[in-house]
C-alpha positions in Angstrom: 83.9 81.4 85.5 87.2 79.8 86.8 89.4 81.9 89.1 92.7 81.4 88.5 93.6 83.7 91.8 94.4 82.2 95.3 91.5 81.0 97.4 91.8 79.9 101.2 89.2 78.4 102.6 88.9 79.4 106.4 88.0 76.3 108.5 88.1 76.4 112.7 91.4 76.8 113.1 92.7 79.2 110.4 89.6 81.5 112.1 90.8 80.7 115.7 94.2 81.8 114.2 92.9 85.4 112.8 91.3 85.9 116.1 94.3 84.7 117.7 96.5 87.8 115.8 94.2 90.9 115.6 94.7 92.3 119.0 91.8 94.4 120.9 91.8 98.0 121.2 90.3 97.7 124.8 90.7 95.5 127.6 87.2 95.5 128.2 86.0 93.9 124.9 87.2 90.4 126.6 84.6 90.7 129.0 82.0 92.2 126.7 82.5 88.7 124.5 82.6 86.4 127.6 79.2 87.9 128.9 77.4 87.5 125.4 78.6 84.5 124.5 76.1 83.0 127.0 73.4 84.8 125.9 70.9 82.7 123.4 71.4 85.3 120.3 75.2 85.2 121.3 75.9 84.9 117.1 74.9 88.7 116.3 77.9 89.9 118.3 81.1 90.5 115.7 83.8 88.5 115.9 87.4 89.7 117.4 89.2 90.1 114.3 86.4 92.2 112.8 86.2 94.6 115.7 90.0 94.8 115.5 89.6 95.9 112.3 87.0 98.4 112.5 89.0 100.3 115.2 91.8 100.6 112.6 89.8 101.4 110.0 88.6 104.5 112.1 92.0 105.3 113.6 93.3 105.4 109.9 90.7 107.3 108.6 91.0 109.4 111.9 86.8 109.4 112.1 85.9 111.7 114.7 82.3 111.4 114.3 80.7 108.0 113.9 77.5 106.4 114.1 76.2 102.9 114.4 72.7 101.0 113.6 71.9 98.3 116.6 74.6 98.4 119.5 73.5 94.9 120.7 76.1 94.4 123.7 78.6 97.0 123.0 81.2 95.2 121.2 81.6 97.0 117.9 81.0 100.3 119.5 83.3 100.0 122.0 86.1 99.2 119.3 85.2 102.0 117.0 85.0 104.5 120.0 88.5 103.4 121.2 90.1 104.7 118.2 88.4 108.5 118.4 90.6 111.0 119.6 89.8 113.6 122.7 86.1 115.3 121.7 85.0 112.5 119.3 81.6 111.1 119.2 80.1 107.4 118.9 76.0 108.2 118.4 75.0 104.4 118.3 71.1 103.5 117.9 69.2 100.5 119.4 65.8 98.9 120.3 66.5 96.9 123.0 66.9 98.1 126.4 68.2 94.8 127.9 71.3 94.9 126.0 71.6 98.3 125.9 72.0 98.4 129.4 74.4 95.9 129.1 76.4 98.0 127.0 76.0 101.0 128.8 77.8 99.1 131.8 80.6 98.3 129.3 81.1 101.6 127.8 81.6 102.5 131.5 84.3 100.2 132.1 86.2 101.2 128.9 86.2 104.7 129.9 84.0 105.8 127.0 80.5 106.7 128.7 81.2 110.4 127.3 82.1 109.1 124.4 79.2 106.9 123.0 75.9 107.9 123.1 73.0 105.7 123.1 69.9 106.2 121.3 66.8 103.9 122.4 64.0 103.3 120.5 62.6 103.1 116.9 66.6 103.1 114.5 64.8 104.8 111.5 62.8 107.4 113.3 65.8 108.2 115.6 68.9 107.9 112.5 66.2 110.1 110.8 65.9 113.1 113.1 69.6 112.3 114.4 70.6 113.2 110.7 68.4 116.3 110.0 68.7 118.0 113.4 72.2 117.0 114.4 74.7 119.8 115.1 77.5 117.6 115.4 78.5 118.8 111.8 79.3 115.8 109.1 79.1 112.1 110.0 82.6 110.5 108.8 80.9 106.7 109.3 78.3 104.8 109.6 77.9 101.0 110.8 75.2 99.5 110.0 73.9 96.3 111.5 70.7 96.8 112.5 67.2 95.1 111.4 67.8 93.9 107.7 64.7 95.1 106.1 65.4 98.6 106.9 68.9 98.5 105.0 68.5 100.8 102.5 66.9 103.2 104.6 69.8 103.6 106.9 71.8 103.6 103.7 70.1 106.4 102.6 69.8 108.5 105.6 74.0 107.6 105.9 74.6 109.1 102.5 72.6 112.4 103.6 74.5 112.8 106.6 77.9 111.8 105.7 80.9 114.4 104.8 82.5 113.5 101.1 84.9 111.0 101.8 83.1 109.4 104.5 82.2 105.7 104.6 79.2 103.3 105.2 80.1 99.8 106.3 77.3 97.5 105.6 77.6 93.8 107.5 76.0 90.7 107.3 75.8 91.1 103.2 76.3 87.4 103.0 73.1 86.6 104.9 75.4 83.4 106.2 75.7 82.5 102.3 71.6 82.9 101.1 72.6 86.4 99.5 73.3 83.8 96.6 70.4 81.8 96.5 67.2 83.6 94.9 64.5 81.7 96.0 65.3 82.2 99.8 62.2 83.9 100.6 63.6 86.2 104.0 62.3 89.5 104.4 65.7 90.5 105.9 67.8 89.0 102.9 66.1 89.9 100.4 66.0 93.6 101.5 70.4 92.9 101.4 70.1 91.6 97.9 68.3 94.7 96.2 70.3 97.2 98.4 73.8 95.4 97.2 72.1 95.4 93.8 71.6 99.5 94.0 74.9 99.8 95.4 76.8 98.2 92.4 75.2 100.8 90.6 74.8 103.7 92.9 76.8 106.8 91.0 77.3 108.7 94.5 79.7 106.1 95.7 82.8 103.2 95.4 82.3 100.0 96.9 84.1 97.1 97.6 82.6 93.8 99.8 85.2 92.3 102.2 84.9 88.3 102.9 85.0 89.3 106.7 82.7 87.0 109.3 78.9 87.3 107.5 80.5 89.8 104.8 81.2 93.2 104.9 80.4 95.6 102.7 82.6 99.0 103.0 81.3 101.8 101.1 82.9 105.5 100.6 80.6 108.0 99.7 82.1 110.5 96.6 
């Protein structure tokens, strides 16, 4: 089908340009990239502009309570905790405790060690029990960008602990552009493909997928 809309291809320097613009909630997040980037899986960290726009998102939405699947270094965490006002919470939930020591030392340095919470060990077992025994009251949103092949899962356990209203933001859904191709055979993609599949048809929610770094997928539950 031919689009007759505007389309603006993002080459190197119209990216370095939105990174350039979207300014950081938190001083610290300059280091938190600068460390990363010299580590070997330095590409799973979000990019500038999107953490810019996941604090906003929060501060808009005024999230109090927030939860994020695999914390990696801290980046995203850190951005989405900076926009919580005085007794919010950032529960985030990881496997690795190299990094998440790493991000521990960052959340430090940003002044948010009361603020986010770090969960180590298994994401499904601990989202799981973090969602039936909570007593934080209502999740207003989730993050997820954890292992693919456990998508749905966390999607699931987000809609059970999410307040109406509240919102699931689902990234990498363009699997760096082999969401399109069917015979990529990926564990980890194909899990994103039937999950973005369900969602399109999922009655409990409204969805719309954002062309942001590997694709974004922001979801409000009804």
């Amino acid at each position: 089908m031919k689009h007759s809309m505007k389309l603006t291809p993002v080459g190197i320097e119209l990216f370095q340009f939105l990174e350039d613009v979207s300014i950081m909630p938190n001083e610290t997040l300059t280091q938190v990239a600068l460390e990363t980037s010299k580590l070997p899986d330095a590409v799973m960290q979000i990019p500038k502009h999107q953490g810019a726009f996941l604090y906003l998102l929060m501060k808009l939405t005024k999230a109090n309570h927030i939860v994020e699947l695999g914390c990696y270094t801290g980046y995203s965490a850190i951005a989405m905790a900076s926009a919580l006002s005085k007794g919010g919470k950032l529960v985030t939930f990881d496997i690795d405790q190299k990094t998440s020591s790493l991000a521990e030392r960052y959340f430090k340095l940003a002044g948010l060690e009361t603020t986010i919470e770090i969960q180590l060990g298994n994401a499904v077992e601990k989202f799981r029990y973090y969602v039936e025994h909570t007593v934080n009251g209502p999740i207003d949103a989730v993050f997820i960008d954890a292992d693919k092949v456990n998508y749905e899962t966390y999607y699931e356990l987000a809609l059970k602990g999410l307040k109406s209203g509240g919102m699931i933001l689902l990234d990498n859904a363009f699997r760096d552009g082999e969401i399109l191709a069917p015979a990529i055979k990926d564990l980890g993609t194909q899990a994103v493909r039937r999950l973005i599949v369900k969602i399109r048809n999922d009655h409990r929610v409204e969805a719309t997928m954002i062309p942001m770094a590997d694709g974004l997928y922001l979801i409000r539950k009804i």
